[in-house]
SEPA-799337 format. One record per residue (C-alpha): residue number from 1; residue in one letter; x, y, z. Coordinates in pm, 1 decimal, always signed. Each point is the difference from the previous one (the first is absolute). Example, Ala and Ser with C-alpha at 12.3 -4.5 7.8 and 13.67 -1.06 7.14 Angstrom:
2
(1, 'A', (+1230.0, -450.0, +780.0)),
(2, 'S', (+137.0, +344.0, -66.0)),
//
This chain:
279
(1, 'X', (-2964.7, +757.7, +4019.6)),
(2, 'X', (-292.1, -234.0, -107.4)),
(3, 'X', (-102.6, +275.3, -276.5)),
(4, 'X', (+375.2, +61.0, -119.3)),
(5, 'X', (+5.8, -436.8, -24.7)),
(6, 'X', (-334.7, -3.5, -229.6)),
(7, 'X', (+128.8, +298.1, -193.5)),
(8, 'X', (+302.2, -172.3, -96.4)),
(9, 'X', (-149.3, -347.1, -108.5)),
(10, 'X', (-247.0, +215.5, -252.5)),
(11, 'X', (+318.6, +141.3, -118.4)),
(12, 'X', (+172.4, -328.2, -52.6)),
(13, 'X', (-295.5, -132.6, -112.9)),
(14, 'X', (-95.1, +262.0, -235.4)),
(15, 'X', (+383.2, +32.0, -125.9)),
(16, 'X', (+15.6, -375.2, -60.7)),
(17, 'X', (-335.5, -12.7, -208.4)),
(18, 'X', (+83.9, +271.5, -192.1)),
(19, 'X', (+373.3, -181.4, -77.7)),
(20, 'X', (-252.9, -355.2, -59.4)),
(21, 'X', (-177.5, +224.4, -254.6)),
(22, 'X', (+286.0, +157.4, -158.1)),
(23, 'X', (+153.2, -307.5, -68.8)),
(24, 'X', (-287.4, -122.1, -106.4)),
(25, 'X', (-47.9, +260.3, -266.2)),
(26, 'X', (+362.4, -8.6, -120.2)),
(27, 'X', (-19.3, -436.2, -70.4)),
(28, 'X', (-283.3, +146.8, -201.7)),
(29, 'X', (+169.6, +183.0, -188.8)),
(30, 'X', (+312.0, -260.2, -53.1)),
(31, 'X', (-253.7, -255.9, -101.7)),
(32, 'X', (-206.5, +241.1, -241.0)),
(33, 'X', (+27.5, +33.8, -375.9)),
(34, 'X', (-84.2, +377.7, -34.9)),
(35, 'X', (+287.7, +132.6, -74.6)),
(36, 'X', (-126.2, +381.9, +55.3)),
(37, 'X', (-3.3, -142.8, +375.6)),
(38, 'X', (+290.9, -130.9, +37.0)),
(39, 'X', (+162.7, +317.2, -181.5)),
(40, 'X', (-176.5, +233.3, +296.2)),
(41, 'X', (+98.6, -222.7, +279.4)),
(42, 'X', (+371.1, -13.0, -84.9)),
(43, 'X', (+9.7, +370.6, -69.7)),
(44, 'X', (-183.9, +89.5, +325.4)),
(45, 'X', (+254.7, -250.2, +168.2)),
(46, 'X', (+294.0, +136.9, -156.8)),
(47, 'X', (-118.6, +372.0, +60.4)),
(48, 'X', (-90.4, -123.7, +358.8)),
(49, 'X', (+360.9, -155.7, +97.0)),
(50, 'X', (-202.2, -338.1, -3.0)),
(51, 'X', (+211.7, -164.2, -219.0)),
(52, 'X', (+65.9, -393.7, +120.7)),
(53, 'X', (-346.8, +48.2, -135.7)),
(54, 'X', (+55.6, +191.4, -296.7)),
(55, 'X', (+274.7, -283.5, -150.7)),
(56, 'X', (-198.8, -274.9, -82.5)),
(57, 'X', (-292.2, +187.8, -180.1)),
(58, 'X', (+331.6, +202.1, -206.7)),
(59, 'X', (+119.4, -314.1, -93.2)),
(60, 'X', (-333.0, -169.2, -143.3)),
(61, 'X', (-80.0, +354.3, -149.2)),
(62, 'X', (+358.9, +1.7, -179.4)),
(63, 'X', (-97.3, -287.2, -236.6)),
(64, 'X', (-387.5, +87.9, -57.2)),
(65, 'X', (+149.5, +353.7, -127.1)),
(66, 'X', (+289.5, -94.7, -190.4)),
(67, 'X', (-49.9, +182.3, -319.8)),
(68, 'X', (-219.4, +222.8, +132.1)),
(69, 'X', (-2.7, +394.0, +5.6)),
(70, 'X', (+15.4, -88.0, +389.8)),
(71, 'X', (+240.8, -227.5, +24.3)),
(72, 'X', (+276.8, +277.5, +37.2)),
(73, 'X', (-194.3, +118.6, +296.4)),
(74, 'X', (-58.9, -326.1, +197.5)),
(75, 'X', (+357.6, -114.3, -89.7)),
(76, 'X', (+134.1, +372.0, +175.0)),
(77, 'X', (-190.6, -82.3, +281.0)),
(78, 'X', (+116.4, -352.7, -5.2)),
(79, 'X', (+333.1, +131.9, +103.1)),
(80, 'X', (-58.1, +276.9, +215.4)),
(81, 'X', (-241.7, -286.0, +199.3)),
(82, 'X', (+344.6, -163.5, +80.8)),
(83, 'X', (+193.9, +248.4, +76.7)),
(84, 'X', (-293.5, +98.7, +248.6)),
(85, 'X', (+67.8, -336.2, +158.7)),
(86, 'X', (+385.6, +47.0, -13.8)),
(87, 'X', (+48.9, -281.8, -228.7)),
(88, 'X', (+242.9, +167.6, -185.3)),
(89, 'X', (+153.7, -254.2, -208.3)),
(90, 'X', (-318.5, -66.3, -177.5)),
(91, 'X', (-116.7, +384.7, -20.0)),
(92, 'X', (+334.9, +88.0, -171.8)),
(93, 'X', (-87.2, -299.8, -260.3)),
(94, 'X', (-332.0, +142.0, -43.8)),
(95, 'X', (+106.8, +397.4, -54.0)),
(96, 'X', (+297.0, -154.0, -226.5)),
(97, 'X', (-210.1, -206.9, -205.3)),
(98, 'X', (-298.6, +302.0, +10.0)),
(99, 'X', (+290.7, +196.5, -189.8)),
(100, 'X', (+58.8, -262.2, -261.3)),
(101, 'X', (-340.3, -79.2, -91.5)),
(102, 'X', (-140.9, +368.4, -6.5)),
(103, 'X', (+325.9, +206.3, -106.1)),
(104, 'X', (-244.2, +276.5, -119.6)),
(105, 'X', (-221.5, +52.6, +368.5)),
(106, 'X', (+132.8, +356.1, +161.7)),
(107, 'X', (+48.9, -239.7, +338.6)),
(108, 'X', (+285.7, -157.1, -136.9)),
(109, 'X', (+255.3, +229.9, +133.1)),
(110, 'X', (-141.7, +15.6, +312.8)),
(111, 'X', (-33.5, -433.6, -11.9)),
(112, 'X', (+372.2, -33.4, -48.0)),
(113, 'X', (+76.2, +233.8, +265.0)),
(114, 'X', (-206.5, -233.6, +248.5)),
(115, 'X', (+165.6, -282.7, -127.8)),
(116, 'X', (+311.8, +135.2, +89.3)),
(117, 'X', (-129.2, +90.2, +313.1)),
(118, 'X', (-46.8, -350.3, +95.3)),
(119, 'X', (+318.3, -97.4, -102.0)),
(120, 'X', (+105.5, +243.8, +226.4)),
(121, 'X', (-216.1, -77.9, +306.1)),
(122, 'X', (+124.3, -412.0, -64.2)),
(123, 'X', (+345.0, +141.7, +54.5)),
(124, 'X', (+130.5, -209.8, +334.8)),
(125, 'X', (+189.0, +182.2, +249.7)),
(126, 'X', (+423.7, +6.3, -110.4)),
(127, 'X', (+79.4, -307.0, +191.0)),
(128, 'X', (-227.6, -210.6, -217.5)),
(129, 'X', (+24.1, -57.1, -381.6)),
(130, 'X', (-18.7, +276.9, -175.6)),
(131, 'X', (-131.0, -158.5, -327.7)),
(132, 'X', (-320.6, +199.8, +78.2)),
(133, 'X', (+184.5, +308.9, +49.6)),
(134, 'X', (+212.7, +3.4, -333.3)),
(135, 'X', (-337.3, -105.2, -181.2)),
(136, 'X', (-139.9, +309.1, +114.3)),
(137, 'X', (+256.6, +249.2, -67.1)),
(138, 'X', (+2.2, -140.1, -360.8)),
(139, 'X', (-345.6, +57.6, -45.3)),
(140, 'X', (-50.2, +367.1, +129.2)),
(141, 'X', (+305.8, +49.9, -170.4)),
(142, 'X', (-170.4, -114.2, -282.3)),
(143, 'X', (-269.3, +169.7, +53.1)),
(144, 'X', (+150.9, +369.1, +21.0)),
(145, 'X', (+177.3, -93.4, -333.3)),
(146, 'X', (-329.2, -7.2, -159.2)),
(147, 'X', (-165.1, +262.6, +189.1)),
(148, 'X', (+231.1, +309.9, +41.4)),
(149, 'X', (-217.0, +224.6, +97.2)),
(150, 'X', (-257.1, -214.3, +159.5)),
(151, 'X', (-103.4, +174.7, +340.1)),
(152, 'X', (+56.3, -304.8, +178.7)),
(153, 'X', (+425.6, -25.3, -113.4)),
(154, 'X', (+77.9, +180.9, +330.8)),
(155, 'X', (-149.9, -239.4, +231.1)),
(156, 'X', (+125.9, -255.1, -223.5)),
(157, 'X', (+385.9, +105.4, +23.2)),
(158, 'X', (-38.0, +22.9, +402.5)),
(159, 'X', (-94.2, -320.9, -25.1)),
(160, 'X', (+299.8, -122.4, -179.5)),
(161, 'X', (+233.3, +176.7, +189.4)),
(162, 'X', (-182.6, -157.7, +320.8)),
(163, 'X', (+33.2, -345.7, -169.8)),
(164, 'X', (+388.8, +65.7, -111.2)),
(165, 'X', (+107.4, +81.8, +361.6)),
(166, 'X', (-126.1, -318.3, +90.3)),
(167, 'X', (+190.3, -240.5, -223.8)),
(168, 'X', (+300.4, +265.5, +69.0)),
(169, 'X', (-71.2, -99.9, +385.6)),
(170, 'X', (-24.0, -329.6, -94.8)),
(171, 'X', (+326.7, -20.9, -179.2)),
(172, 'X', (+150.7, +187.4, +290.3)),
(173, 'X', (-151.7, -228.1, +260.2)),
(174, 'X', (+138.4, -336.1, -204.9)),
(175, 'X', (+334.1, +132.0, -26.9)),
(176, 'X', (+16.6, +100.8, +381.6)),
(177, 'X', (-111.7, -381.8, +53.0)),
(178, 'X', (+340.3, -118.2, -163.1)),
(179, 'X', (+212.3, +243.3, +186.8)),
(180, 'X', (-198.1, -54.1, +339.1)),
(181, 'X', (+50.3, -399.0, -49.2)),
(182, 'X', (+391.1, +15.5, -132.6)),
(183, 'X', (-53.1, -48.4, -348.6)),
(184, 'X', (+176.1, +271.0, -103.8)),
(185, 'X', (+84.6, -47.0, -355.2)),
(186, 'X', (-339.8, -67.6, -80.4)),
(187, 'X', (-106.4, +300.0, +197.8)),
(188, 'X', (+245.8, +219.3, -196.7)),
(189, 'X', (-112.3, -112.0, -328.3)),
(190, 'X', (-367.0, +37.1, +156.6)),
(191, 'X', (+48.8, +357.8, +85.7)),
(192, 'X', (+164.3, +121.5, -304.2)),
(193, 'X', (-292.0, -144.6, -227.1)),
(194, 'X', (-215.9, +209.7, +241.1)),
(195, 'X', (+184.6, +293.8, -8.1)),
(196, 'X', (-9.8, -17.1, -416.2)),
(197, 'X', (-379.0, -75.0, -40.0)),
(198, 'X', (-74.1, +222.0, +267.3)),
(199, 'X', (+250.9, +350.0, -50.9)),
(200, 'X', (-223.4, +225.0, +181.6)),
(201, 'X', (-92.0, -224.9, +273.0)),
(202, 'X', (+20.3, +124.6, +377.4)),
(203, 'X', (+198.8, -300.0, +89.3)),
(204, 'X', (+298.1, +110.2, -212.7)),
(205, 'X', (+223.8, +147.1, +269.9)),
(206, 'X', (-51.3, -329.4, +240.5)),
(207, 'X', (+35.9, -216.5, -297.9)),
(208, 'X', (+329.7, +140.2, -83.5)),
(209, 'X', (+114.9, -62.8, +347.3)),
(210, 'X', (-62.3, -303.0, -18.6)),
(211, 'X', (+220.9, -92.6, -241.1)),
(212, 'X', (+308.0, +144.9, +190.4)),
(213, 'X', (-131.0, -261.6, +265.8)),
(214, 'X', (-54.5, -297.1, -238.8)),
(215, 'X', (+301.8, +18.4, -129.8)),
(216, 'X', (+199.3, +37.9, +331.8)),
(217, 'X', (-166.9, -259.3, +132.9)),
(218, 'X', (+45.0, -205.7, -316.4)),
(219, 'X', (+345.5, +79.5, -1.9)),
(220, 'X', (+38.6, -114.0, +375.6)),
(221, 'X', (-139.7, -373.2, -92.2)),
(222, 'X', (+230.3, +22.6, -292.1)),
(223, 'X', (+308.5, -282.9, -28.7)),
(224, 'X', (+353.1, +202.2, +14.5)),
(225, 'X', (+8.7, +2.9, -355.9)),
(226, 'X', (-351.2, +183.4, -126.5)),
(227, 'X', (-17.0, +268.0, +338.3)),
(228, 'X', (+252.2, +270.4, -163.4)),
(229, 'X', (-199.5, +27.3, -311.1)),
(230, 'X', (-303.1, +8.7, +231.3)),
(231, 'X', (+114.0, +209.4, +279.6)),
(232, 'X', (+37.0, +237.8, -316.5)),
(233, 'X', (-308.6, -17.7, -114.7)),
(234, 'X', (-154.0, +99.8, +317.9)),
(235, 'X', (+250.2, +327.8, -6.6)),
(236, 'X', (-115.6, +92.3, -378.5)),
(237, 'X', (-389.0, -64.5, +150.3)),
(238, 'X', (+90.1, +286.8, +269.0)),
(239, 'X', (+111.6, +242.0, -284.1)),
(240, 'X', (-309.5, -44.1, -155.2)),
(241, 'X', (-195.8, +54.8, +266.5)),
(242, 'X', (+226.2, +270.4, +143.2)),
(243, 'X', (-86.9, +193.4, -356.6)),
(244, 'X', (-347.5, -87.2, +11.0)),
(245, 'X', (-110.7, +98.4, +322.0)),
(246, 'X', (+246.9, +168.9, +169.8)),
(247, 'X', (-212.7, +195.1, +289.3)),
(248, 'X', (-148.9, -388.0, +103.2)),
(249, 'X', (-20.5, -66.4, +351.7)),
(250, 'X', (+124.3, -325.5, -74.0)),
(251, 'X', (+346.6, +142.9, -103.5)),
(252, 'X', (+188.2, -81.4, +321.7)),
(253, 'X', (-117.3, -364.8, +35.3)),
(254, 'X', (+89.4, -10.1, -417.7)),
(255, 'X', (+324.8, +170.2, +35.1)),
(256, 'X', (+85.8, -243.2, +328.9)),
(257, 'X', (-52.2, -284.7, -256.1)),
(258, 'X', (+219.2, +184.5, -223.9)),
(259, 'X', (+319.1, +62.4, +251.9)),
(260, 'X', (-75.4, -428.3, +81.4)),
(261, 'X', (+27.5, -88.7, -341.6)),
(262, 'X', (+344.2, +240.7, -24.4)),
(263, 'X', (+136.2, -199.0, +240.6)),
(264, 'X', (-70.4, -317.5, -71.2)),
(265, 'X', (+143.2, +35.6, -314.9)),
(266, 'X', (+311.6, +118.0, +83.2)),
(267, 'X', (+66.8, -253.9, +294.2)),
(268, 'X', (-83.0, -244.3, -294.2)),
(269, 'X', (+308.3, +164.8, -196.7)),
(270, 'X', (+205.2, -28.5, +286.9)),
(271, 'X', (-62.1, -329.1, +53.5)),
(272, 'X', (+56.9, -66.0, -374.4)),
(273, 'X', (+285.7, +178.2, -44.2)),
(274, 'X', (+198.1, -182.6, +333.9)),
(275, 'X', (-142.2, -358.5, -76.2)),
(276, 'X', (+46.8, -141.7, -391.5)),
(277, 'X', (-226.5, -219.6, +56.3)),
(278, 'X', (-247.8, +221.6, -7.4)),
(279, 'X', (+100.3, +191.3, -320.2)),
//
């Protein structure tokens, strides 16, 4: 026990002299003015996944190579330092701009597909602003408009189609909101704006329910006057979503709705036609 105690405070010791001299070594190299040093400790850092210490040497060796045959290099590395670090924002800036200034390096296509690539890690999860998410599609979008045939357009339209379910899940999950709270006109206009940006989206068929509900519902809340024309509207939402998706499992509760809106609106013609009042 005595000789496993000693063994580990040479360890500790030895591990925390080494750090002291690491350290040491890399202030060194901050503080030097040789740039061929500081260009083989931020490489070795980079290439080592070291790279909290790689970024300030990058950035110090990005304006004593400007206008240099290495300053495409070091500015490269620049970004793929911060996108080692997961700072994403800044690495997309730095691949964007690494585009712009050397249009002509063979890494550009490869650059704008990493920026992309943050834009689509910064994407939120659908309940949160999707800002991120629609900058993203735009650029990889963008990007397989200028690339074609670029290797990388495959991975890049997975991605968009990954980023498009998620505002159509958004969009879906809004529109529920409204109908869940009682707001149903604002949930029917809600969920028809999602079902026209997103006509391929999974959330069609409950979408289009929906609306048979919303507008029942509405129609319910109505004054005397406004719940025939609405009462209607929820029996022309069933035909449409009778022709749409006629095998749904949702048919009985929809069609329900439908024989509830039937008779509401003739027991208001009844009681039209036996009170004038009501006319």
């Amino acid at each position: 026990m005595k000789w496993s105690s000693q063994l580990t405070a040479v360890v500790l010791s030895c591990t925390a002299l080494f750090s002291l001299t690491r350290c040491s070594e890399y202030n060194k190299v901050l503080k030097s003015d040789d740039l061929e040093e500081k260009l083989a400790y931020a490489t070795a850092a980079l290439d080592s996944g070291n790279c909290f210490r790689a970024l300030p040497l990058y950035d110090e060796l990005m304006q004593l190579t400007r206008g240099t045959e290495r300053a495409p290099d070091i500015h490269w590395n620049r970004a793929l330092t911060h996108d080692c670090v997961n700072d994403f924002y800044l690495s997309r800036y730095y691949f964007q701009s690494f585009a712009k200034t050397f249009p002509n390096d063979p890494r550009v296509e490869e650059g704008l597909f990493r920026a992309a690539l943050c834009s689509f890690y910064l994407s939120p999860e659908s309940s949160l602003d999707q800002t991120d998410t629609r900058s993203a599609i735009d650029e990889l979008q963008l990007f397989m408009d200028r690339y074609p045939s670029s290797a990388l357009r495959d991975s890049s339209q997975r991605m968009v189609d990954n980023l498009r379910l998620k505002l159509e899940t958004k969009a879906f999950e809004n529109a529920r909101l409204y109908h869940k709270t009682g707001n149903y006109k604002s949930a029917t206009i809600a969920m028809e704006h999602a079902m026209e940006d997103f006509p391929g989206s999974p959330y069609q068929e409950e979408l289009q329910f929906l609306i048979i509900d919303c507008h029942f519902q509405y129609a319910k809340q109505s004054t005397e006057r406004r719940k025939l024309e609405r009462f209607n509207d929820a029996i022309q939402a069933f035909h449409t979503f009778a022709t749409r998706f006629p095998e749904s499992s949702k048919m009985k509760d929809a069609q329900r709705i439908y024989d509830a809106s039937v008779k509401a609106i003739a027991e208001l013609e009844t009681a039209s036609s036996t009170n004038p009042a009501n006319r």
